[in-house]
DOKOL-696087 format. One line per 10 residues: number of its first residue (from 1); their letters; for each residue x, y, z of C-alpha. Coordinates in nm, 2 decimals, padded with zeros to 4 digits. Layout:
BEGIN
NUM = a = X Y Z; ...;
***
This chain:
BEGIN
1 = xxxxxxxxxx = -00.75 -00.80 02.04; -00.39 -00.80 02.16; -00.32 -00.43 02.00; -00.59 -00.27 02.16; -00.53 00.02 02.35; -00.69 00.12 02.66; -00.65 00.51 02.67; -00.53 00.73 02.28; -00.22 00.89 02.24; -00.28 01.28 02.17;
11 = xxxxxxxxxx = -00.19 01.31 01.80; -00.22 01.63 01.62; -00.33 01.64 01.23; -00.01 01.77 01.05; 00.20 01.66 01.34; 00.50 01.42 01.27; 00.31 01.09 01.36; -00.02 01.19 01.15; 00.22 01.27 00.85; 00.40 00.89 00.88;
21 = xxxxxxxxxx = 00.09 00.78 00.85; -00.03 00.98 00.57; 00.30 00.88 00.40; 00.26 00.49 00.50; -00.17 00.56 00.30; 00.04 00.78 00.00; 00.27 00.48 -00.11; -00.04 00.27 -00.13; -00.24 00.52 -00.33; 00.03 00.60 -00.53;
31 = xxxxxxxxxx = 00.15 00.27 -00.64; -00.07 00.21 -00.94; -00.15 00.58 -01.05; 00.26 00.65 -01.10; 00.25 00.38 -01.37; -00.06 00.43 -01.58; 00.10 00.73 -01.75; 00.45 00.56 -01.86; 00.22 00.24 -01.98; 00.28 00.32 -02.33;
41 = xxxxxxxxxx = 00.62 00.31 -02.30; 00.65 -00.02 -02.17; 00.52 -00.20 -02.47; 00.82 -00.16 -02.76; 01.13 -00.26 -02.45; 00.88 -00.62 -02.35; 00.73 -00.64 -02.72; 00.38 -00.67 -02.60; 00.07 -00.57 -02.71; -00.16 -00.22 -02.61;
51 = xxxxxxxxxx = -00.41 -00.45 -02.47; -00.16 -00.68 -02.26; 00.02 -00.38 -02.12; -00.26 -00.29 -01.90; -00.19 -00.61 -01.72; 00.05 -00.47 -01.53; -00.18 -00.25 -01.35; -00.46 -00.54 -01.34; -00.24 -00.79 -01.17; -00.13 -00.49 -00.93;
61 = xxxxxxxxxx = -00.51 -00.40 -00.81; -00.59 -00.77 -00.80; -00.33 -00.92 -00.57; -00.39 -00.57 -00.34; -00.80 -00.61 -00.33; -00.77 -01.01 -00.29; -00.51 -00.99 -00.01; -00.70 -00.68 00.14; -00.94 -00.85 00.32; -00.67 -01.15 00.50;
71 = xxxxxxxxxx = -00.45 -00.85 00.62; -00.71 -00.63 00.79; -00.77 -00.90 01.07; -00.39 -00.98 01.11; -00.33 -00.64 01.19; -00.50 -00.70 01.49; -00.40 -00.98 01.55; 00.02 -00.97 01.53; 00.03 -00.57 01.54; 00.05 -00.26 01.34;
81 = xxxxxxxxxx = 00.44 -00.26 01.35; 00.51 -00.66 01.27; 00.30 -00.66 00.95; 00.35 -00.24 00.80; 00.76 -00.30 00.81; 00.73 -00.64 00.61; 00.47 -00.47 00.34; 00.69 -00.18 00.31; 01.03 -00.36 00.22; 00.79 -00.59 -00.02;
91 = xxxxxxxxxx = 00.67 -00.27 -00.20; 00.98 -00.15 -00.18; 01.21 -00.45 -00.33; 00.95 -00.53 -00.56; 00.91 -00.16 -00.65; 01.25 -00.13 -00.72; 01.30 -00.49 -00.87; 01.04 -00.40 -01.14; 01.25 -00.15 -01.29; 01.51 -00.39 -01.37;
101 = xxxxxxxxxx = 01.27 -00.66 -01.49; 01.42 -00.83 -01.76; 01.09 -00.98 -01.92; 00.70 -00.87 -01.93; 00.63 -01.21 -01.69; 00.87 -01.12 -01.47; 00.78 -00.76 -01.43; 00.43 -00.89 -01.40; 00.53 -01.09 -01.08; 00.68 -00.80 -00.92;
111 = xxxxxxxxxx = 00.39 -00.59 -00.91; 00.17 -00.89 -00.79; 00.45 -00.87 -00.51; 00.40 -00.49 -00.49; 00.05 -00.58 -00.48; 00.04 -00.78 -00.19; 00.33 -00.48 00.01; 00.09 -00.27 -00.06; -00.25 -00.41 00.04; -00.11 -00.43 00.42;
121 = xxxxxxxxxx = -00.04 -00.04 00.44; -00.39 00.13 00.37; -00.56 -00.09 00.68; -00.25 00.00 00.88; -00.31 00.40 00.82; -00.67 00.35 00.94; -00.62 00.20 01.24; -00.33 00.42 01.34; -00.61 00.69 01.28; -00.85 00.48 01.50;
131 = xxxxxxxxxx = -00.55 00.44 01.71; -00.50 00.84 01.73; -00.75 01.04 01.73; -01.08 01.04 01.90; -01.42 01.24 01.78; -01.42 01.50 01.58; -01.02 01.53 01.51; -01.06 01.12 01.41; -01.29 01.23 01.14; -01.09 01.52 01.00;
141 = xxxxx = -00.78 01.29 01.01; -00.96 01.01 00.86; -01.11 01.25 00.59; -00.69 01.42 00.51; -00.63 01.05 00.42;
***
């Protein structure tokens, strides 16, 4: 493994580092339960229907759980640094993109984007806490997240 290190750097919980990290697990977390509350509003301005809306949040936690599993590895493989700065500009842009989606498809798109920016960052925070933190503190760190 090309990222592996061979002694930790002393992290403290609550220290600047551990709260990045926390931040970089938050966004992920975050990025489906903001929406389900405003899903009702959504469906008069695309004219869809109380059943379709939920897609939005379906395609969402599909392209995150189905991407999941390819991105865990090439975090080892290509680094922590070269895969969290590309899935955070994704989420980001597609994030921000979505509020300006002009159609349901097209909004629908975006979050399969935001899906896939946010299905690198949860591995990322894990093995930054792997990375970290050692016995005990690893488990209280890996329990705050």
């Amino acid at each position: 493994m090309q990222q592996e290190r061979s002694s930790k750097v002393e992290v403290k919980i609550w220290s600047r580092t551990y709260n990045l990290v926390l931040g970089i697990a938050l966004l992920g977390m975050m990025g489906g339960a903001l929406l389900g509350p405003v899903l009702p509003a959504l469906m008069e301005p695309f004219g869809v229907a109380e059943n379709q809306v939920g897609y939005v949040l379906a395609v969402y936690t599909f392209c995150t759980a189905l991407s999941m599993p390819f991105l865990g590895p090439m975090i080892d493989k290509y680094g922590r640094k070269k895969l969290v700065i590309p899935c955070l500009i994704l989420n980001g842009a597609a994030g921000m993109l979505g509020a300006f989606a002009p159609s349901f498809t097209v909004l629908l798109i975006l979050r399969a984007f935001q899906g896939l920016g946010i299905a690198g960052l949860l591995p990322v925070a894990m093995t930054l806490i792997r990375d970290f933190f050692e016995g005990p503190t690893k488990v209280k760190a890996m329990g705050y997240l």
